[in-house]
mmCIF file of the C-alpha atoms, coordinates in Angstrom:
data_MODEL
# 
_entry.id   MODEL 
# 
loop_
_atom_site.group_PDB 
_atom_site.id 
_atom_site.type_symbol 
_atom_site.label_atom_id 
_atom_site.label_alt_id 
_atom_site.label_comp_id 
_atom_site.label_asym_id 
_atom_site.label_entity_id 
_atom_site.label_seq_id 
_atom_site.pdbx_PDB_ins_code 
_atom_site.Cartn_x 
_atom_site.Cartn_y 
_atom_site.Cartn_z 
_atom_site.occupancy 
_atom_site.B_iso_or_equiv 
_atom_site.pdbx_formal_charge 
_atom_site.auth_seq_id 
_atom_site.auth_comp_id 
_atom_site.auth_asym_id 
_atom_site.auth_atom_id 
_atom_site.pdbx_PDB_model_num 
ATOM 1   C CA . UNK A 1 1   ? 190.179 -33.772 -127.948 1.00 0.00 ? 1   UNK A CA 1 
ATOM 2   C CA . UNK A 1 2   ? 189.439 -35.999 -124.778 1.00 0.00 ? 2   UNK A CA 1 
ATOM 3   C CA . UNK A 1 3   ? 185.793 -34.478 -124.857 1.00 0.00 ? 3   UNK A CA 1 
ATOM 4   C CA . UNK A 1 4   ? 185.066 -35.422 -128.074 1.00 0.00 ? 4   UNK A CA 1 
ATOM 5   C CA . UNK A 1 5   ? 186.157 -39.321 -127.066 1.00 0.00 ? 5   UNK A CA 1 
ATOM 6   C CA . UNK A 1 6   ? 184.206 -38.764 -124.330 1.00 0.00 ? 6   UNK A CA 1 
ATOM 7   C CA . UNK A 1 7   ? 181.078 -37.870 -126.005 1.00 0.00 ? 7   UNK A CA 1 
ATOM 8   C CA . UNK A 1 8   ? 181.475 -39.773 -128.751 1.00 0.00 ? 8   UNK A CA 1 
ATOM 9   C CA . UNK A 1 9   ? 181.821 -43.377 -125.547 1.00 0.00 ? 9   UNK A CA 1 
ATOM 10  C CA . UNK A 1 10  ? 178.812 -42.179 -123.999 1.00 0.00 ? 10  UNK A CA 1 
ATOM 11  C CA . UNK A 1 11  ? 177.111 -42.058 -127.493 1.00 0.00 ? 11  UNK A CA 1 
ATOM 12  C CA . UNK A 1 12  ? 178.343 -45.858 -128.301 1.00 0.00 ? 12  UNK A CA 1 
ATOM 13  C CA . UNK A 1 13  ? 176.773 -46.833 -124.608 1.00 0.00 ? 13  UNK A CA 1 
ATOM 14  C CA . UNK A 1 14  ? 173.762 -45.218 -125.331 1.00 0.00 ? 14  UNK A CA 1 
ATOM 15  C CA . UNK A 1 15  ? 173.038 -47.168 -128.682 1.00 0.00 ? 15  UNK A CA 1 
ATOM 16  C CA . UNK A 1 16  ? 174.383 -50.250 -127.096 1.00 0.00 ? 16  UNK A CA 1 
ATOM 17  C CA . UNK A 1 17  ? 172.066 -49.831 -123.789 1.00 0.00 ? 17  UNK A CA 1 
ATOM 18  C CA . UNK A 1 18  ? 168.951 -48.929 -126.406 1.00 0.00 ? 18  UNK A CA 1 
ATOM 19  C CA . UNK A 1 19  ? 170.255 -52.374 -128.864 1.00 0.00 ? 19  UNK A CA 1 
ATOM 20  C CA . UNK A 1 20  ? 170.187 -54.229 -125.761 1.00 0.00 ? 20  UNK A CA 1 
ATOM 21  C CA . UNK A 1 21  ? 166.230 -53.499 -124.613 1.00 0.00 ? 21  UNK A CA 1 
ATOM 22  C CA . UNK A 1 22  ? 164.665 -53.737 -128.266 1.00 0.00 ? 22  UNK A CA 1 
ATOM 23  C CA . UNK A 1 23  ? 166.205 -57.716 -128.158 1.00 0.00 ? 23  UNK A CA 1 
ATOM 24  C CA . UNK A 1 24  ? 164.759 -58.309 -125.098 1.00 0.00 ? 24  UNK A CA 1 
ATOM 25  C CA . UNK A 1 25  ? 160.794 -56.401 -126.174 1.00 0.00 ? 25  UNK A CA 1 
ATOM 26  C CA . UNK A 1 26  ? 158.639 -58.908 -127.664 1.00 0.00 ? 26  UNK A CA 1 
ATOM 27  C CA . UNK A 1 27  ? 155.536 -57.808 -130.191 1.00 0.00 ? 27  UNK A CA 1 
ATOM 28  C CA . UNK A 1 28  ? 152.781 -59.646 -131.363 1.00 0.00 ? 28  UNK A CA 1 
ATOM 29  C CA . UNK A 1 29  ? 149.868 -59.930 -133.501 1.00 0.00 ? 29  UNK A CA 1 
ATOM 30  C CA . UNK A 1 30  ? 147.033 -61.624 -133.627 1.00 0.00 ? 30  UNK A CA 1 
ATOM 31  C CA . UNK A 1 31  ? 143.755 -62.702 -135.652 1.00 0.00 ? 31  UNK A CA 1 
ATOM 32  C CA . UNK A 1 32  ? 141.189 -64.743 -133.394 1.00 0.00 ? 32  UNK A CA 1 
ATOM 33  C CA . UNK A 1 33  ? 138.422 -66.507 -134.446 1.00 0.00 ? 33  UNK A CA 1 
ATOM 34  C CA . UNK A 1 34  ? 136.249 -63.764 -136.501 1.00 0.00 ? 34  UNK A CA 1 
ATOM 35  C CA . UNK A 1 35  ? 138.791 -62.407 -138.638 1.00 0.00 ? 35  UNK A CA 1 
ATOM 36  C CA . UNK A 1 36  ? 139.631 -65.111 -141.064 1.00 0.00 ? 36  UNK A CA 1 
ATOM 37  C CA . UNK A 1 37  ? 136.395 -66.594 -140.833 1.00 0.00 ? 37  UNK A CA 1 
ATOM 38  C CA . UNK A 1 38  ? 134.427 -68.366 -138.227 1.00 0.00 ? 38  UNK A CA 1 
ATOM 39  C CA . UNK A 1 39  ? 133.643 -71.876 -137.687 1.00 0.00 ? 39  UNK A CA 1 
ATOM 40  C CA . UNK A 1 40  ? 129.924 -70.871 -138.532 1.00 0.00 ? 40  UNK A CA 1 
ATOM 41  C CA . UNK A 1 41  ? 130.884 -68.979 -141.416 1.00 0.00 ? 41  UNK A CA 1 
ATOM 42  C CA . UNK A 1 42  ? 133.963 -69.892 -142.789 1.00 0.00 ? 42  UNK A CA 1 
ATOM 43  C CA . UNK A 1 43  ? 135.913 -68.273 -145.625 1.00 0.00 ? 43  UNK A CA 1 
ATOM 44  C CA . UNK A 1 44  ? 135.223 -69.854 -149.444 1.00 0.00 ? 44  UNK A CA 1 
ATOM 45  C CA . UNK A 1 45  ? 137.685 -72.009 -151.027 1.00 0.00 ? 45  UNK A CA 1 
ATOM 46  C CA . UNK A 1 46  ? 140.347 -70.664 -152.959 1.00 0.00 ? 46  UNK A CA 1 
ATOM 47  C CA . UNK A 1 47  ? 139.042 -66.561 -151.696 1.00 0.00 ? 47  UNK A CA 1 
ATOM 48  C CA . UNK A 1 48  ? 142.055 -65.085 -150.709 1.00 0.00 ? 48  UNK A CA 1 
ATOM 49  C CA . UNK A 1 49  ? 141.163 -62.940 -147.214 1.00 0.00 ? 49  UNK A CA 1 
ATOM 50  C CA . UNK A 1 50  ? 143.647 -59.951 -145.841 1.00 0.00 ? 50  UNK A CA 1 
ATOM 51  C CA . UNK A 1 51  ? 143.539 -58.214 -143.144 1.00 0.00 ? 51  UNK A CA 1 
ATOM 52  C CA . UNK A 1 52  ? 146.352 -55.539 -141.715 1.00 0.00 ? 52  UNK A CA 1 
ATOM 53  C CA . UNK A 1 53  ? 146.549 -56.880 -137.825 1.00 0.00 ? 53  UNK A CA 1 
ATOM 54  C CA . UNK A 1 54  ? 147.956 -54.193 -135.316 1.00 0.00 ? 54  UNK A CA 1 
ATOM 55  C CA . UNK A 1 55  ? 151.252 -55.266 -133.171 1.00 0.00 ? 55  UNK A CA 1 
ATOM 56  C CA . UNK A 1 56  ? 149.237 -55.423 -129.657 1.00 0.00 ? 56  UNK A CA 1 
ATOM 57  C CA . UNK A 1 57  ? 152.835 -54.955 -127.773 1.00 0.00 ? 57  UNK A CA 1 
ATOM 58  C CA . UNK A 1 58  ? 154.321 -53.005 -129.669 1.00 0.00 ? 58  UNK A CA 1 
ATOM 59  C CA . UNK A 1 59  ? 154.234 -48.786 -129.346 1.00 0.00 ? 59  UNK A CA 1 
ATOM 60  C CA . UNK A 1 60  ? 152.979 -46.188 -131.796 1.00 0.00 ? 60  UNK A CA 1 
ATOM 61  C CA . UNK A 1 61  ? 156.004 -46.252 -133.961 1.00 0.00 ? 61  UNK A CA 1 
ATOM 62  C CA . UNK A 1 62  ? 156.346 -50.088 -134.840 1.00 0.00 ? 62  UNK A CA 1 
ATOM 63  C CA . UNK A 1 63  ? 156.791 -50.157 -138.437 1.00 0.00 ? 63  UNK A CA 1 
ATOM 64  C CA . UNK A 1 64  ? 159.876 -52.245 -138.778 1.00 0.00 ? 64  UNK A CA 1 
ATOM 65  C CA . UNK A 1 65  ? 160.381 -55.728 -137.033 1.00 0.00 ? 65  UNK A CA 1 
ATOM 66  C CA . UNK A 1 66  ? 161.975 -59.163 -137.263 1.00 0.00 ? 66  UNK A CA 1 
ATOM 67  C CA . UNK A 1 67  ? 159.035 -61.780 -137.417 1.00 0.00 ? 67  UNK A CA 1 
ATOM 68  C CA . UNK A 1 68  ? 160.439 -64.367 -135.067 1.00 0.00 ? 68  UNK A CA 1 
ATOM 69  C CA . UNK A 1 69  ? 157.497 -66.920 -134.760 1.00 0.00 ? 69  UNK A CA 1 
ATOM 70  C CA . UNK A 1 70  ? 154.280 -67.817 -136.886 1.00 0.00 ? 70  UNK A CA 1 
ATOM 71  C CA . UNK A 1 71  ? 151.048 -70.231 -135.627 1.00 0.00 ? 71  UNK A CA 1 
ATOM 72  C CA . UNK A 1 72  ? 148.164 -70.628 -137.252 1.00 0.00 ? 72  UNK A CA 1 
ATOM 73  C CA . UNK A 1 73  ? 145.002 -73.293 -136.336 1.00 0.00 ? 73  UNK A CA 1 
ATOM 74  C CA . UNK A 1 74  ? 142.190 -73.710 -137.966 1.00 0.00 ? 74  UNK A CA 1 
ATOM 75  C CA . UNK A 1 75  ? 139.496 -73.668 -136.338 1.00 0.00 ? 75  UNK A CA 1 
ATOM 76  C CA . UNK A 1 76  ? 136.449 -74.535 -138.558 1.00 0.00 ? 76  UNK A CA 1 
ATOM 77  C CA . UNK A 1 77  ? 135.636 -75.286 -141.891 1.00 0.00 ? 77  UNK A CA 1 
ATOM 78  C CA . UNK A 1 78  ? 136.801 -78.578 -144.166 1.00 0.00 ? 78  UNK A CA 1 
ATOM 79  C CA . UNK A 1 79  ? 139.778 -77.340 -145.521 1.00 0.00 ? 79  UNK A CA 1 
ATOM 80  C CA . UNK A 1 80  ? 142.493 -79.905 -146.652 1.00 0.00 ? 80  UNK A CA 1 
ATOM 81  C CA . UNK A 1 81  ? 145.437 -76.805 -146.545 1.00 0.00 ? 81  UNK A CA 1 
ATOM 82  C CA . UNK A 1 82  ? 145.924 -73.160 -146.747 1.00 0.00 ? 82  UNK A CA 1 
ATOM 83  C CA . UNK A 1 83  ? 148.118 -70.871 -148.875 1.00 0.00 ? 83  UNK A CA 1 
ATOM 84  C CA . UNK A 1 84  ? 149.718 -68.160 -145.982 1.00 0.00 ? 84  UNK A CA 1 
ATOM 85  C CA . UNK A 1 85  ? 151.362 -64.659 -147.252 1.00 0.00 ? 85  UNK A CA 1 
ATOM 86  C CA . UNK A 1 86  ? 152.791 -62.042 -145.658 1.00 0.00 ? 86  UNK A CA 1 
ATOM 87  C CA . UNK A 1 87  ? 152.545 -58.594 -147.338 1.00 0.00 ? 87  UNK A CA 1 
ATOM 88  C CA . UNK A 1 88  ? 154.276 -54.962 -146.452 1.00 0.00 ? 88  UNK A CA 1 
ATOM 89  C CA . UNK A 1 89  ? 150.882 -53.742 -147.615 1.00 0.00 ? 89  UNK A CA 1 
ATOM 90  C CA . UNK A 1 90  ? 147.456 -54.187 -148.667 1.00 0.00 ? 90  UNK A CA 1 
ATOM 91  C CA . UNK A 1 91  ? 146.317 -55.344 -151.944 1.00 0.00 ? 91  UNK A CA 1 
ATOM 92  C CA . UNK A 1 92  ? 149.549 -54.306 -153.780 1.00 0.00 ? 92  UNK A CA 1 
ATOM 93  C CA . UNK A 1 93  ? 151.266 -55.973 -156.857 1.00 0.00 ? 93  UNK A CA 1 
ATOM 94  C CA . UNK A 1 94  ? 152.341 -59.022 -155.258 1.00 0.00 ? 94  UNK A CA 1 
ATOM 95  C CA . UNK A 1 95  ? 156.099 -57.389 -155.123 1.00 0.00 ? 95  UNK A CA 1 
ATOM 96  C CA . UNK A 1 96  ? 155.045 -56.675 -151.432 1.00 0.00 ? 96  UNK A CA 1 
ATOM 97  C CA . UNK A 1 97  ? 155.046 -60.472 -149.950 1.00 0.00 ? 97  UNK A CA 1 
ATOM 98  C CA . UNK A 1 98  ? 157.703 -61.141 -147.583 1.00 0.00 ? 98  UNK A CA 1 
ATOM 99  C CA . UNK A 1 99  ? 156.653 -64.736 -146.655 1.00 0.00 ? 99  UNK A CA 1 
ATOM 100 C CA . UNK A 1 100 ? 154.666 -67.063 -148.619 1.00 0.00 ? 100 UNK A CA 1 
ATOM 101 C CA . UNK A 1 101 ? 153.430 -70.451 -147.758 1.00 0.00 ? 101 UNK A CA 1 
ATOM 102 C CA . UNK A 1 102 ? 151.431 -72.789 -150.577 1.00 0.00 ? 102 UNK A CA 1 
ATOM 103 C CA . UNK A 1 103 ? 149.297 -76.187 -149.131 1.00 0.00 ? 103 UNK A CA 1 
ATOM 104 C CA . UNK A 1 104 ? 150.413 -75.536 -145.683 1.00 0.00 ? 104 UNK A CA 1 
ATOM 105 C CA . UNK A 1 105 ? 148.556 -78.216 -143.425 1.00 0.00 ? 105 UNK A CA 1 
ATOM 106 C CA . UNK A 1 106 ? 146.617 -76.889 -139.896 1.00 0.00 ? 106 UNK A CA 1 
ATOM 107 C CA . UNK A 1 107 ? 147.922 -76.481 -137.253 1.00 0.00 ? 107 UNK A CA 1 
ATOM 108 C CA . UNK A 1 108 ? 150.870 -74.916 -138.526 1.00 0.00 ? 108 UNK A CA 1 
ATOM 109 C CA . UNK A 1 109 ? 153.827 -73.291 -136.601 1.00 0.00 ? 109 UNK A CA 1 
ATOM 110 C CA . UNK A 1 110 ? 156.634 -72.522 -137.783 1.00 0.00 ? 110 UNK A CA 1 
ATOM 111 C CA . UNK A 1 111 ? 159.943 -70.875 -136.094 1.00 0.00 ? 111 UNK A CA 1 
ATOM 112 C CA . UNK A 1 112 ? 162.054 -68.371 -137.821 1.00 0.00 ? 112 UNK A CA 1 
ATOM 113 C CA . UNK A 1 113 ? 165.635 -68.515 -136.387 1.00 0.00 ? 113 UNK A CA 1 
ATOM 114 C CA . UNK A 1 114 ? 167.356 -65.695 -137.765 1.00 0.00 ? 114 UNK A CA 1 
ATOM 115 C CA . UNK A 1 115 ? 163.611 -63.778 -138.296 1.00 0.00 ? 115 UNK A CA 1 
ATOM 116 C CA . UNK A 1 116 ? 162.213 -62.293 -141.163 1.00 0.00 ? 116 UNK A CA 1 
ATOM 117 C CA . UNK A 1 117 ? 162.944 -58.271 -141.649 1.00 0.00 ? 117 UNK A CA 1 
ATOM 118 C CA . UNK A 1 118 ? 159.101 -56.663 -142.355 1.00 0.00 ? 118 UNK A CA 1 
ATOM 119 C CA . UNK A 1 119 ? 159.059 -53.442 -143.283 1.00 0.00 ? 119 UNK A CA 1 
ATOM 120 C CA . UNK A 1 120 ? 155.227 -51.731 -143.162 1.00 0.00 ? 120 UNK A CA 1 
ATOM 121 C CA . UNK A 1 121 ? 155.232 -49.905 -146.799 1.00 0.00 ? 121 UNK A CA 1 
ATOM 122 C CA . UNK A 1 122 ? 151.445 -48.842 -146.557 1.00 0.00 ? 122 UNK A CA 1 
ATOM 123 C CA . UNK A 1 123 ? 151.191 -45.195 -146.736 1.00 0.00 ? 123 UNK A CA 1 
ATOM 124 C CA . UNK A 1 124 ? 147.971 -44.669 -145.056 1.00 0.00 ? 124 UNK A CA 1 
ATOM 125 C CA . UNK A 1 125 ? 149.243 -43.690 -141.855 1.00 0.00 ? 125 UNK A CA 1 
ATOM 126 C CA . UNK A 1 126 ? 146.283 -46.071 -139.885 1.00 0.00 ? 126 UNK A CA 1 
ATOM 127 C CA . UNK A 1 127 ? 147.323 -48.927 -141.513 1.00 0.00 ? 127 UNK A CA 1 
ATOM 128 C CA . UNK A 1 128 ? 151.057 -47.823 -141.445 1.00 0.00 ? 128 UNK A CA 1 
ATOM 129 C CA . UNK A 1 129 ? 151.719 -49.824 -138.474 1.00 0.00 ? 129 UNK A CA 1 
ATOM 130 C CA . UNK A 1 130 ? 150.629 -53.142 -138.857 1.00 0.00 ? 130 UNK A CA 1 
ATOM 131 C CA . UNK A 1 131 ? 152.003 -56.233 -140.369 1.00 0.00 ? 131 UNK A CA 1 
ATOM 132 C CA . UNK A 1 132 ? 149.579 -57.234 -143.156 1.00 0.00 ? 132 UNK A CA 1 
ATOM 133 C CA . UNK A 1 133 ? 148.685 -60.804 -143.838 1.00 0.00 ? 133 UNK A CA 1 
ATOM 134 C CA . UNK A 1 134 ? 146.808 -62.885 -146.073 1.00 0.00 ? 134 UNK A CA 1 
ATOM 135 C CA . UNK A 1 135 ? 144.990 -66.704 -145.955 1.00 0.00 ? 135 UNK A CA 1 
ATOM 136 C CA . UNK A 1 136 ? 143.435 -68.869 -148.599 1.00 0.00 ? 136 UNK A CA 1 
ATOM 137 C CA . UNK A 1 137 ? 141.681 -71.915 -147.712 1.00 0.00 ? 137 UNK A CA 1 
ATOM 138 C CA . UNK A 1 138 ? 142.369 -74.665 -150.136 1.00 0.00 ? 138 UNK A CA 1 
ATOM 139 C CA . UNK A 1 139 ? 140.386 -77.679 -151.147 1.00 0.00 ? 139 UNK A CA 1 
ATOM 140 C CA . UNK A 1 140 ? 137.060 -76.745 -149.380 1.00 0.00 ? 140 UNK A CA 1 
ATOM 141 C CA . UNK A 1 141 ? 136.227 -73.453 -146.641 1.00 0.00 ? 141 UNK A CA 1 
ATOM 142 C CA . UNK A 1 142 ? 138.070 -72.610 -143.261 1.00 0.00 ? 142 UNK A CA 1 
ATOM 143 C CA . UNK A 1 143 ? 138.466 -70.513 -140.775 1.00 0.00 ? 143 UNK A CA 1 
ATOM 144 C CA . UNK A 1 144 ? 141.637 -69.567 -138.751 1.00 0.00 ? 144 UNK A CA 1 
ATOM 145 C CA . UNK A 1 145 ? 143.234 -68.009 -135.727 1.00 0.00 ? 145 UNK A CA 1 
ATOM 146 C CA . UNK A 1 146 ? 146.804 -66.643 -135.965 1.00 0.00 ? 146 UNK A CA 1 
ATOM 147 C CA . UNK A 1 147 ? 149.317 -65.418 -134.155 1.00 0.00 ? 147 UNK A CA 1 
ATOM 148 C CA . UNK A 1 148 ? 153.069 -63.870 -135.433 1.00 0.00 ? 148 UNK A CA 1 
ATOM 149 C CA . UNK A 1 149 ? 155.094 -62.886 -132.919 1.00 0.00 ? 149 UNK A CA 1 
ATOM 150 C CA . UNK A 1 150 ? 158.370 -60.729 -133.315 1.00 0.00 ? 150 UNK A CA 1 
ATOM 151 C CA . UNK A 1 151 ? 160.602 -57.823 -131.988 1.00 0.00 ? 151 UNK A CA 1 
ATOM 152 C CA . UNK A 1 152 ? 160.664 -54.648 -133.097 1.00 0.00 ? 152 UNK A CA 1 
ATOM 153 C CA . UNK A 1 153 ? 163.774 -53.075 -135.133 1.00 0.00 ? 153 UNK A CA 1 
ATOM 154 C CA . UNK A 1 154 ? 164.984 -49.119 -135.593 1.00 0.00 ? 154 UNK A CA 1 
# 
């Protein structure tokens, strides 16, 4: 019986050593200038414009994380706002957004204390890992740079 309470403390430890490292990893994506637009050509008003954006610190297996952090400029265009969503997956039936953001004015930045579970739901594996998001430039063109920055979950 002590061996299986000994097993079952250097289980806990593990999980609590492994808990303790994904707080402290920090992932992050990011659309520069060229991906929603560019100040020479800008997106149309009222065009929505996705694009699935790849977590640049995360590993291979990032599929689940708590968004932490969202900033977006704009960096061209005439613009008065933006609408901002965040989808689980491409295209979709709008049952995928797991932030959305209507007239939003530039620059925008926003902090997230508790974070926002995302959860990748595309199935084609390329696109499996990547947080997915969408911009629509209201009220006349833009174009936009964006960063969200987060931690990865298990």
């Amino acid at each position: 019986m002590p061996e299986a309470w000994e097993e079952y403390e250097q289980g806990l430890q593990e999980l609590q050593r492994l808990h303790a490292r994904d707080a402290l990893r920090v992932i992050l994506a990011r659309a520069e200038s060229g991906e929603f637009g560019t100040p020479g050509v800008p997106l149309p008003v009222g065009v929505w414009k996705e694009v699935a954006l790849p977590w640049e610190r995360g590993d291979e297996t990032t599929v689940v994380a708590l968004l932490k952090h969202i900033t977006l400029i704009q960096d061209g265009g005439t613009a008065a706002n933006f609408d901002l969503e965040i989808r689980t997956k491409a295209g979709g039936t709008g049952l995928e957004v797991v932030l959305s953001k209507t007239a939003q004015a530039a620059p925008y930045d926003e902090k997230f204390p508790l974070g926002i579970e995302y959860l990748s739901e595309e199935a084609a594996a390329a696109d499996r890992r990547k947080v997915v998001v969408a911009i629509k430039p209201n009220g006349g063109t833009g174009s936009y740079q964006l960063r969200i920055y987060g931690r990865p979950l298990r």
